[in-house]
Chimera marker file (.cmm) of the C-alpha trace (Angstrom):
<marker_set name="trace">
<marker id="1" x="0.000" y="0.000" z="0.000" r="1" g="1" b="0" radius="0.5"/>
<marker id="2" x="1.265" y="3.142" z="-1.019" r="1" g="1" b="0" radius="0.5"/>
<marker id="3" x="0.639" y="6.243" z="1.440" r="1" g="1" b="0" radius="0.5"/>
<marker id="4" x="-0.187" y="8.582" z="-1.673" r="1" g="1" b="0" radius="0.5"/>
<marker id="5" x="-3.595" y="6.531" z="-1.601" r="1" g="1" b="0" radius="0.5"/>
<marker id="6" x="-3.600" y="5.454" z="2.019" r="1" g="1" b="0" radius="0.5"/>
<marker id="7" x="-3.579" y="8.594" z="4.421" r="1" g="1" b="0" radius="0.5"/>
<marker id="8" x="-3.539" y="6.476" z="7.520" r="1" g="1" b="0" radius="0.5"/>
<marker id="9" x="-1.364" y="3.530" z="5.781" r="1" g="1" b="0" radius="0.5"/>
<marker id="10" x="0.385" y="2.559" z="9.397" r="1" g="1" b="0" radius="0.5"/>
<marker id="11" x="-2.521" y="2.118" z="10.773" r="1" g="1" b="0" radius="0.5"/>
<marker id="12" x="-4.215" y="-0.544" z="8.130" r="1" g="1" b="0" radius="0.5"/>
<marker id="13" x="-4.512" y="-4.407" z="9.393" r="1" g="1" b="0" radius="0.5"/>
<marker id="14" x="-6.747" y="-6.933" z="7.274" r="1" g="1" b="0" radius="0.5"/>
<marker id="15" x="-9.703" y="-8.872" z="9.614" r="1" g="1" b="0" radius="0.5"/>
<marker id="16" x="-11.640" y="-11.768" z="8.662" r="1" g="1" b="0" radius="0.5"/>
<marker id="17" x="-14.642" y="-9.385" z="7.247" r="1" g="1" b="0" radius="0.5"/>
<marker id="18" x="-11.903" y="-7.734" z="5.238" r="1" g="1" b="0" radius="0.5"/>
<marker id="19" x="-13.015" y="-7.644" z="1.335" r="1" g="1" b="0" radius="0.5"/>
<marker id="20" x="-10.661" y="-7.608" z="-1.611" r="1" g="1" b="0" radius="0.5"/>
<marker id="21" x="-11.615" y="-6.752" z="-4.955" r="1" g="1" b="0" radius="0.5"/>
<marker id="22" x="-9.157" y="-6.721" z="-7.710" r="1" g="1" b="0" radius="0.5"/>
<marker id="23" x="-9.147" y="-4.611" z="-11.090" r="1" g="1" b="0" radius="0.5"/>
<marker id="24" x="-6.861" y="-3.713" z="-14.355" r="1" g="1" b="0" radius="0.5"/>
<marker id="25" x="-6.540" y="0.305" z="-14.593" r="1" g="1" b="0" radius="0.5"/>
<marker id="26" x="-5.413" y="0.396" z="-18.009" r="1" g="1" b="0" radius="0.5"/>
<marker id="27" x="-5.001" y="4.278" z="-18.180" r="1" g="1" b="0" radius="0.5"/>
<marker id="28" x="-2.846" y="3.871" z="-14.596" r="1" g="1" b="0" radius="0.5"/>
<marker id="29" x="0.868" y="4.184" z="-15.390" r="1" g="1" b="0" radius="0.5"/>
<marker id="30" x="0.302" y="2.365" z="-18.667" r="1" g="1" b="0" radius="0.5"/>
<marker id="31" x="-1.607" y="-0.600" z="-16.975" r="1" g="1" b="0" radius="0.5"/>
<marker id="32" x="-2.118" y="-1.740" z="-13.462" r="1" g="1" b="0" radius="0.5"/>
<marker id="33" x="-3.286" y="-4.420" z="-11.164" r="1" g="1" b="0" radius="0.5"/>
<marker id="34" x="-5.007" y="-2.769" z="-8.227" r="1" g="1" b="0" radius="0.5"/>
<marker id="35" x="-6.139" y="-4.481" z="-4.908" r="1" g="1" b="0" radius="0.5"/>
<marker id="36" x="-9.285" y="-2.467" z="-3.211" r="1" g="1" b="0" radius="0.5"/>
<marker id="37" x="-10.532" y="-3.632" z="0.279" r="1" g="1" b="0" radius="0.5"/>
<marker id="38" x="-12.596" y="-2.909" z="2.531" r="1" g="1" b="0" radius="0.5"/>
<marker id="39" x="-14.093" y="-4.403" z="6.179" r="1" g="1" b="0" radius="0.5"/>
<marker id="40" x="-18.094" y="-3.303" z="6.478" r="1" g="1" b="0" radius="0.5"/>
<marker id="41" x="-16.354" y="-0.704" z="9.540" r="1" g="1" b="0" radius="0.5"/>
<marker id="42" x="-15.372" y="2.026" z="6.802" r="1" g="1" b="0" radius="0.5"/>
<marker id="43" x="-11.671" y="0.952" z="7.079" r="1" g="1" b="0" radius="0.5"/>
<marker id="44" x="-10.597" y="0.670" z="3.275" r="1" g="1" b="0" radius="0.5"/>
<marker id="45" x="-7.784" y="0.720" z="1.048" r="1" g="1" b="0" radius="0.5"/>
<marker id="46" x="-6.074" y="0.478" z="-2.437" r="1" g="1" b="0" radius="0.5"/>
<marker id="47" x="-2.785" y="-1.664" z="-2.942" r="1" g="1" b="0" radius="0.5"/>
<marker id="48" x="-0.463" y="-1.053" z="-5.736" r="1" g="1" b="0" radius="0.5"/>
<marker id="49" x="1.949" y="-3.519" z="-6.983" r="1" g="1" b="0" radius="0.5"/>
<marker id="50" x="5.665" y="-2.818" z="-5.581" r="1" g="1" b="0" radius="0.5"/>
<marker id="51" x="7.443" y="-1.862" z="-8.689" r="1" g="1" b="0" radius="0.5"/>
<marker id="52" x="5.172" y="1.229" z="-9.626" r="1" g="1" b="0" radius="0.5"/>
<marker id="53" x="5.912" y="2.607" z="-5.912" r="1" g="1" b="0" radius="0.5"/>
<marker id="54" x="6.245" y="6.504" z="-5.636" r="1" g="1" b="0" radius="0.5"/>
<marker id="55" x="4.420" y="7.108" z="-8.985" r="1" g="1" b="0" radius="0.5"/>
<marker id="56" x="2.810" y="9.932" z="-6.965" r="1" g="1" b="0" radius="0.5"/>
<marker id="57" x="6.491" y="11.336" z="-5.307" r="1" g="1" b="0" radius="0.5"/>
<marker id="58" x="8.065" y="9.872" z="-1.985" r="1" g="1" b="0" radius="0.5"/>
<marker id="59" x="5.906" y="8.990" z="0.228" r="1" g="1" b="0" radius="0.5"/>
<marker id="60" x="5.649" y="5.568" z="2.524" r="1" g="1" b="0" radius="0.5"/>
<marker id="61" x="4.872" y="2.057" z="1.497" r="1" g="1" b="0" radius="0.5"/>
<marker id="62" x="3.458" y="-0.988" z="3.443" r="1" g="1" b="0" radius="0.5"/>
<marker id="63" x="4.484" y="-4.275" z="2.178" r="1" g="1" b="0" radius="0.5"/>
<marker id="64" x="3.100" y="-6.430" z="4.958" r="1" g="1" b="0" radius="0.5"/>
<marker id="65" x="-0.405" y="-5.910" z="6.609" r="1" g="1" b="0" radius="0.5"/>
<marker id="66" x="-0.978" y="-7.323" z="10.163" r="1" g="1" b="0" radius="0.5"/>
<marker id="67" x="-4.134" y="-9.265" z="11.064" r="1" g="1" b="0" radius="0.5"/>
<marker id="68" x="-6.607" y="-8.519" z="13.689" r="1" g="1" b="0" radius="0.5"/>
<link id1="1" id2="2" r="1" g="1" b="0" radius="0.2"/>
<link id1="2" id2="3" r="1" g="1" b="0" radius="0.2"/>
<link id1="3" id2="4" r="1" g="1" b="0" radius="0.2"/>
<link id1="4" id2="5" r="1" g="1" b="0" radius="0.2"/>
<link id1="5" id2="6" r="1" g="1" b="0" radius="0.2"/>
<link id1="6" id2="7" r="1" g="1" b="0" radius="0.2"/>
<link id1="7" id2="8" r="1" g="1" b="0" radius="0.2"/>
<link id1="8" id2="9" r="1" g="1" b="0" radius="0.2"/>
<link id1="9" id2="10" r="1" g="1" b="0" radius="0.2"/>
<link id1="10" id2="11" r="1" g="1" b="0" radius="0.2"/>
<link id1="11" id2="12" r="1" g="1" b="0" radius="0.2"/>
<link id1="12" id2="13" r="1" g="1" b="0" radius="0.2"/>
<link id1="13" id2="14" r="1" g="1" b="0" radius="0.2"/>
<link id1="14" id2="15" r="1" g="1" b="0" radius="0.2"/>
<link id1="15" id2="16" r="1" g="1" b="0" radius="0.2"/>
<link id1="16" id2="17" r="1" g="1" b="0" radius="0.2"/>
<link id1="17" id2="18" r="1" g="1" b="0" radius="0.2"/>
<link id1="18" id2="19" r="1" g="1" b="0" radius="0.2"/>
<link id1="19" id2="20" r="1" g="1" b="0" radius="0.2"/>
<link id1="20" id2="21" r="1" g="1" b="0" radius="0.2"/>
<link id1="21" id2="22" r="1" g="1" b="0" radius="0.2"/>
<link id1="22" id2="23" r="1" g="1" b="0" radius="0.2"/>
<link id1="23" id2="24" r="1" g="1" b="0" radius="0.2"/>
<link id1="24" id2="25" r="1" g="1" b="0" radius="0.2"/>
<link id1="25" id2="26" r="1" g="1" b="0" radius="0.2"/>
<link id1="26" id2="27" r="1" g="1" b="0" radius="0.2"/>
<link id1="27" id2="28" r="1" g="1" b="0" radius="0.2"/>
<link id1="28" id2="29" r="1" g="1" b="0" radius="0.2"/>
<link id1="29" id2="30" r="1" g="1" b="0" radius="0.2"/>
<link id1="30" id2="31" r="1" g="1" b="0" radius="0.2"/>
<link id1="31" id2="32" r="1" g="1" b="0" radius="0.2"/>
<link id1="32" id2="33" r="1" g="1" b="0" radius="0.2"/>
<link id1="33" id2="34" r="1" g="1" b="0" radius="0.2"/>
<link id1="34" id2="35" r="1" g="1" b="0" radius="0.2"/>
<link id1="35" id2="36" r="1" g="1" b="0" radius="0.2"/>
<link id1="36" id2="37" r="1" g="1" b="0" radius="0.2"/>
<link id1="37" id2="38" r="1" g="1" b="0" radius="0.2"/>
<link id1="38" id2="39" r="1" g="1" b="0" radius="0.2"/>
<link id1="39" id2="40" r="1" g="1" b="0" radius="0.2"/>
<link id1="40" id2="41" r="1" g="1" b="0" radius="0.2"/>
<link id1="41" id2="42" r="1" g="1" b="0" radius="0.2"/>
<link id1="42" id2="43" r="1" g="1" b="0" radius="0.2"/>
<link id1="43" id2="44" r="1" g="1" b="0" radius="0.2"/>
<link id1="44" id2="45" r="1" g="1" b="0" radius="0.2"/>
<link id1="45" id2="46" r="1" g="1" b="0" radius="0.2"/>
<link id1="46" id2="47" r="1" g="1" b="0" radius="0.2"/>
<link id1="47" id2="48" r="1" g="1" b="0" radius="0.2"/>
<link id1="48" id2="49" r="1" g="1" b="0" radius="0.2"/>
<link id1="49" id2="50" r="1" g="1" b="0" radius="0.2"/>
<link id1="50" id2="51" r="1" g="1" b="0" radius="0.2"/>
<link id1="51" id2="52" r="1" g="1" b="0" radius="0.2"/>
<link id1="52" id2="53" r="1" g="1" b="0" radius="0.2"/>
<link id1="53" id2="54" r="1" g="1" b="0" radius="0.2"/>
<link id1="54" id2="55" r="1" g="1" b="0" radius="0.2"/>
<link id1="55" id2="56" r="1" g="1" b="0" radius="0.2"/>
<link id1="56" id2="57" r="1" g="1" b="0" radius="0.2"/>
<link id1="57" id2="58" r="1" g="1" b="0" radius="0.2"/>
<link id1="58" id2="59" r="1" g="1" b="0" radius="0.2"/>
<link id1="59" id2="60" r="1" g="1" b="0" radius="0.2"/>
<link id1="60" id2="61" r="1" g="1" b="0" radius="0.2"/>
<link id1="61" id2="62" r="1" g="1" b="0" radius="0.2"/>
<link id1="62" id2="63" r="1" g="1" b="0" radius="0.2"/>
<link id1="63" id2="64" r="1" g="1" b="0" radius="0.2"/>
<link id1="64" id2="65" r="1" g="1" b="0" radius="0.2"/>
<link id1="65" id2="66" r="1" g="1" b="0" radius="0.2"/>
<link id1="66" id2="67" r="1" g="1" b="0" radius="0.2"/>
<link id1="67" id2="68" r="1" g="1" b="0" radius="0.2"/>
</marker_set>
C-alpha cells in the first residue's frame, strides 16, 4: 500500500470481514493491477503492486499488513 492513496497507511490491518476486490486500470501508469478492500467498519484501502511505488512522489509504502 502506497501512502499517496492510504492517508492512515500505518494504521491498516486486514480482519476476517476484510473484502478484496481486484481490477486492471489500463489508463494507470500504462496498466495496473489494483487491490481495493474494505471491512463493512469504513476501514478501506487500495494496494499497488511494488514496482510502480512513488508514482505519486516519496511517500511511505506498506508491504506487509498485520491481522486482527
Amino acid at each position: 500500500m502506497e501512502g499517496a492513496d492510504n492517508a492512515d497507511v500505518d494504521q491498516q490491518a486486514v480482519t476476517p470481514k476484510t473484502a478484496f476486490e481486484n481490477s486492471f486500470e489500463a489508463d494507470f501508469l500504462g496498466g495496473v493491477e489494483v487491490i481495493s478492500a474494505s471491512d463493512g467498519r469504513g476501514i478501506a484501502f487500495r494496494a499497488i503492486p511494488y514496482y510502480v511505488w512513488d508514482n505519486c512522489g516519496a511517500n511511505k509504502m506498506k508491504v506487509w499488513l498485520p491481522g486482527e
